[in-house]
C-alpha positions in Angstrom: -6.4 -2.9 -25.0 -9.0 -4.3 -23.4 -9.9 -4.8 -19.9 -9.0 -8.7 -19.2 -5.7 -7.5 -21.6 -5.0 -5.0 -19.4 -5.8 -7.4 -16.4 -3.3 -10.3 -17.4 -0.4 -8.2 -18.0 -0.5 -6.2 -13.9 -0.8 -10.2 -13.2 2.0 -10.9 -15.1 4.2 -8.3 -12.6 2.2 -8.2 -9.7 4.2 -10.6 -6.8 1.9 -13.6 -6.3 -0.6 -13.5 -3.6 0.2 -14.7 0.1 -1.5 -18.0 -1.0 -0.8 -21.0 2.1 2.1 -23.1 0.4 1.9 -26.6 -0.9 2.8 -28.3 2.3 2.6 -31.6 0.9 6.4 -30.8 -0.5 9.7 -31.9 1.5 11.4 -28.4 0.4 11.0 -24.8 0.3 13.0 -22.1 -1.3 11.3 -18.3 0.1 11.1 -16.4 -2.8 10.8 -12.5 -3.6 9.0 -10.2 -6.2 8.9 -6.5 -5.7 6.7 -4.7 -8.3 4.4 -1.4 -8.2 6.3 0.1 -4.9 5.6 -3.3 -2.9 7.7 -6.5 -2.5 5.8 -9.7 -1.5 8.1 -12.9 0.3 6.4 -16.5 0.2 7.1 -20.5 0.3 7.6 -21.9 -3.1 7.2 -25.4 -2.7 10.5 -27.5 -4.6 8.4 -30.9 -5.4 11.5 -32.3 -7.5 14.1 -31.7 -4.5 17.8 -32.8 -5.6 18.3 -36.2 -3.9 21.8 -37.3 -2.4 22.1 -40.5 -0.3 24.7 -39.6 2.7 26.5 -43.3 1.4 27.8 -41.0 -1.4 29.7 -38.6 0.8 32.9 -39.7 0.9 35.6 -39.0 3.9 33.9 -36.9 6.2 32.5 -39.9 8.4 32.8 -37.6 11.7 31.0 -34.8 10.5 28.6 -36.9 9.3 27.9 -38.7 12.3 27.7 -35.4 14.3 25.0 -34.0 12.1 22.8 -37.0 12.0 22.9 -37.7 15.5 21.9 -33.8 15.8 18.9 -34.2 13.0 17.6 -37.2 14.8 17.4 -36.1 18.1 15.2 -32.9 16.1 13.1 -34.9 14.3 12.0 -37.2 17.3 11.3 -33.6 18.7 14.2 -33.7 21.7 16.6 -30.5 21.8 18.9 -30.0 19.4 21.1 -27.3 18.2 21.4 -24.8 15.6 24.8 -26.1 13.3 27.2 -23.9 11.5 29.3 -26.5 8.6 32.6 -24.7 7.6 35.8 -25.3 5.5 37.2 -26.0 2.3 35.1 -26.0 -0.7 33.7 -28.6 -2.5 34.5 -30.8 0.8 30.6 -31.8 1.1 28.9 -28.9 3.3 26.0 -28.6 1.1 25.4 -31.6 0.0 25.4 -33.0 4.0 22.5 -30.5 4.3 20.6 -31.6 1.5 21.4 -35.4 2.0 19.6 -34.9 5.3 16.2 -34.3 3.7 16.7 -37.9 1.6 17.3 -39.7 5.2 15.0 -37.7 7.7 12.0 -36.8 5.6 9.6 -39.8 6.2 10.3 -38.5 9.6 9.0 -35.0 9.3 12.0 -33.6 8.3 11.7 -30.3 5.5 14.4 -28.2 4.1 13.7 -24.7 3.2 16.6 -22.6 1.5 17.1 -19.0 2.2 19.5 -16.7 0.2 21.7 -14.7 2.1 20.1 -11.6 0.6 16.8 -12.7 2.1 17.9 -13.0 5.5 15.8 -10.0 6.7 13.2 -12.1 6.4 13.6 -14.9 8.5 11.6 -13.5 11.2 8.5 -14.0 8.3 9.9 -17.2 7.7 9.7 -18.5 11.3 6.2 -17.3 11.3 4.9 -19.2 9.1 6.8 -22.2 10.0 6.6 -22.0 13.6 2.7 -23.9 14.2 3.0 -26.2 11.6 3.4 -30.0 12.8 6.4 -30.8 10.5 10.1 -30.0 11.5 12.0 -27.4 9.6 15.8 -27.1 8.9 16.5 -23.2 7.6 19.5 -24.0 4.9 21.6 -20.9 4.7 24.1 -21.7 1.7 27.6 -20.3 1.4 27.0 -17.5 3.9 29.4 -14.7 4.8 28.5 -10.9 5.7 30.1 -7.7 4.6 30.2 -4.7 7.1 26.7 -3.6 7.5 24.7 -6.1 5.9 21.1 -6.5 7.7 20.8 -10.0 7.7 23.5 -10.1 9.8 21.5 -9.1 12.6 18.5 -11.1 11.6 19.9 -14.1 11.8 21.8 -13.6 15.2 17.3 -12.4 16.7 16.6 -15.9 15.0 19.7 -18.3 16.2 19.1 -16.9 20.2 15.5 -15.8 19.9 14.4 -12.1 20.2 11.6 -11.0 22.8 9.6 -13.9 21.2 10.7 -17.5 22.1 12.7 -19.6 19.2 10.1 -22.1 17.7 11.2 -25.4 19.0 10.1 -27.0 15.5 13.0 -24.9 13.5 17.0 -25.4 13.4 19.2 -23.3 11.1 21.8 -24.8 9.4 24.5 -22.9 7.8 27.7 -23.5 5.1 30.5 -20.8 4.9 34.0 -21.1 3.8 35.2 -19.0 6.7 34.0 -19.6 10.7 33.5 -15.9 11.8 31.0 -15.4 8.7 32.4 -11.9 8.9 35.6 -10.4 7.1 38.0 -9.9 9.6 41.3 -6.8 9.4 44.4 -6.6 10.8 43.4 -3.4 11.7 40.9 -4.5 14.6 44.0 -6.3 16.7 45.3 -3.1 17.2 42.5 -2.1 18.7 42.2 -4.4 21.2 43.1 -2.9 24.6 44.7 -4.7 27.9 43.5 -3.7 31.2 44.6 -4.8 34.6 46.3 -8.1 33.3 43.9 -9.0 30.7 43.3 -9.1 27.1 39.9 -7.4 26.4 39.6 -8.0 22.4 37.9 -4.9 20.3 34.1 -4.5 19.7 34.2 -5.2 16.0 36.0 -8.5 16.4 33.8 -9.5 19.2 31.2 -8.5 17.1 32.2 -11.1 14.3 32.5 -13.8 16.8 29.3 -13.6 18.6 27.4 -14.7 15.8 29.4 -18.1 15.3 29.4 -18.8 19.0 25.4 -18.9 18.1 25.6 -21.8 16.3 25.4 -24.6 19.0 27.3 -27.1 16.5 30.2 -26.4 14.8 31.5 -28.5 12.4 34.8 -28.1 10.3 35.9 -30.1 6.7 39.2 -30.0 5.1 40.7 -30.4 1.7 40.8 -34.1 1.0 44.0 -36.0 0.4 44.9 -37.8 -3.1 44.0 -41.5 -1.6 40.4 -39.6 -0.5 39.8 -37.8 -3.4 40.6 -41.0 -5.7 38.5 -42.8 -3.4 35.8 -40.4 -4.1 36.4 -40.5 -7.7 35.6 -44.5 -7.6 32.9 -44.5 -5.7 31.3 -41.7 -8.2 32.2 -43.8 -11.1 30.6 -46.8 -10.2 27.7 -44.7 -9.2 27.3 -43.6 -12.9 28.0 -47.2 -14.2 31.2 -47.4 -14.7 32.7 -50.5 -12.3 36.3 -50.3 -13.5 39.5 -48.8 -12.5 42.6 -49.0 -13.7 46.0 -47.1 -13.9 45.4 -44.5 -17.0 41.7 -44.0 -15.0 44.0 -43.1 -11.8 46.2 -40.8 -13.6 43.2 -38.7 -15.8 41.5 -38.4 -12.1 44.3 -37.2 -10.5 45.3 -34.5 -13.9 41.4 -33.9 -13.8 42.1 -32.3 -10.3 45.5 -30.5 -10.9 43.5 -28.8 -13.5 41.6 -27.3 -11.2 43.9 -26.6 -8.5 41.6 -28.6 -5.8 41.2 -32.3 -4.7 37.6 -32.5 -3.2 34.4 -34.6 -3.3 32.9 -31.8 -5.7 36.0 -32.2 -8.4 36.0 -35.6 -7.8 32.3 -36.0 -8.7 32.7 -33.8 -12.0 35.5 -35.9 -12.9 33.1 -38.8 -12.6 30.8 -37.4 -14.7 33.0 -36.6 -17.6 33.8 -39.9 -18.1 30.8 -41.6 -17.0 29.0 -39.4 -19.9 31.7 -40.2 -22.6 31.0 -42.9 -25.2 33.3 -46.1 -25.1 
């Protein structure tokens, strides 16, 4: 083997170098590589981001309203707060988040995901976010914590700032199926103790609240009803091309989502699909 041989194939391993990102993107995923006793985090810029009008989320009009007026008053660089999205799946968390980008980004608006395993390194992250021009929304998907996980307490240093000050140019914005992000056991009621007339809860379920009540913004969604989620299903369809609805349409949407045990924008959209894709 020679030496360029040799060359390629420790390039081939080796974690890219800390190269500046493509800034000219709208979103980010951070991305890891550990190889020959190091492991190396950086920006991959996501130039094909997936691209969701907030028209097409259906029945959460509130929510929506709360977290656009929030994005807007970051974008035109007045405060704003960190928001935590919670509830049923499939309800539209996600897809708010990302919807955001498609409305706020000619405004300076730019996603950039972060897996909950990479939480530890958000205070990287905000460094090399934190003196660029451009505003930044940290998208934390699906996250929940087991006992002992560190990003647990990375993100609380980020969402209230440690002994550096929270860059004013960066919001995280959460999803999570439960609100206290942390399991919680019957167990820890027992433990709470009641001293001179009042209820003083135990440490550990303090400790699973405190890092909700960071969030500045909570916001809650709930499984949809069968008028919402058909609703959903017709909007979907005429998205895809399909204009018409009719009775044996209404009952394959509604068996579509007994099928799967769940009425929600997500199942409404996959029912959509199916028959949008299908040849007449």
């Amino acid at each position: 083997m020679n030496l360029e041989q040799l060359l390629a194939r420790l390039e081939a391993i080796l974690p890219p170098a800390d190269a500046a990102p493509d800034w000219s993107a709208t979103a980010f995923r951070w991305r890891k590589q550990a190889a020959l006793g190091t492991t190396v985090g950086w920006l991959e810029a996501v130039h094909q981001p997936h691209r969701l009008r907030l028209a097409d989320l259906q029945n959460i009009e509130p929510q929506k309203a709360e977290i656009v007026r929030n994005t807007h008053q970051f974008v035109q660089g007045r405060l704003a707060n960190n928001v935590l999205l919670t509830g049923a799946r499939g309800t539209g968390k996600s897809s708010l988040v990302k919807a955001l980008l498609y409305e706020f980004a000619d405004q300076g608006l730019r996603l950039v995901e972060v897996d909950k395993d990479d939480l530890c390194d958000l205070a990287d992250i905000v460094a090399k976010l934190a003196h660029r021009p451009e505003r930044f929304i940290v998208f934390c998907d699906d996250l929940s914590f087991e006992e002992g996980e560190g990003g647990y307490k990375a993100l609380k240093s980020v969402l209230d700032g440690s002994i550096a000050a929270t860059s004013s140019n960066i919001l995280i914005y959460a999803t999570s199926n439960r609100r206290h992000l942390l399991p919680e056991y019957f167990d820890e009621n027992r433990r709470s103790r009641h001293v001179d007339g009042e209820v003083h809860p135990a440490d550990a379920v303090e400790e699973k609240i405190s890092l909700s009540e960071r969030f500045g913004l909570w916001l809650s969604f709930y499984p949809f009803s069968q008028e919402e989620y058909l609703a959903a299903a017709r909007h979907w369809l005429a998205e895809f091309g399909r204009h018409e609805w009719n009775e044996p349409l209404e009952r394959a949407a509604l068996n579509w989502a007994l099928g799967r045990g769940s009425r929600s924008g997500r199942v409404a959209w996959q029912f959509a699909r199916d028959r949008a894709g299908r040849i007449s």
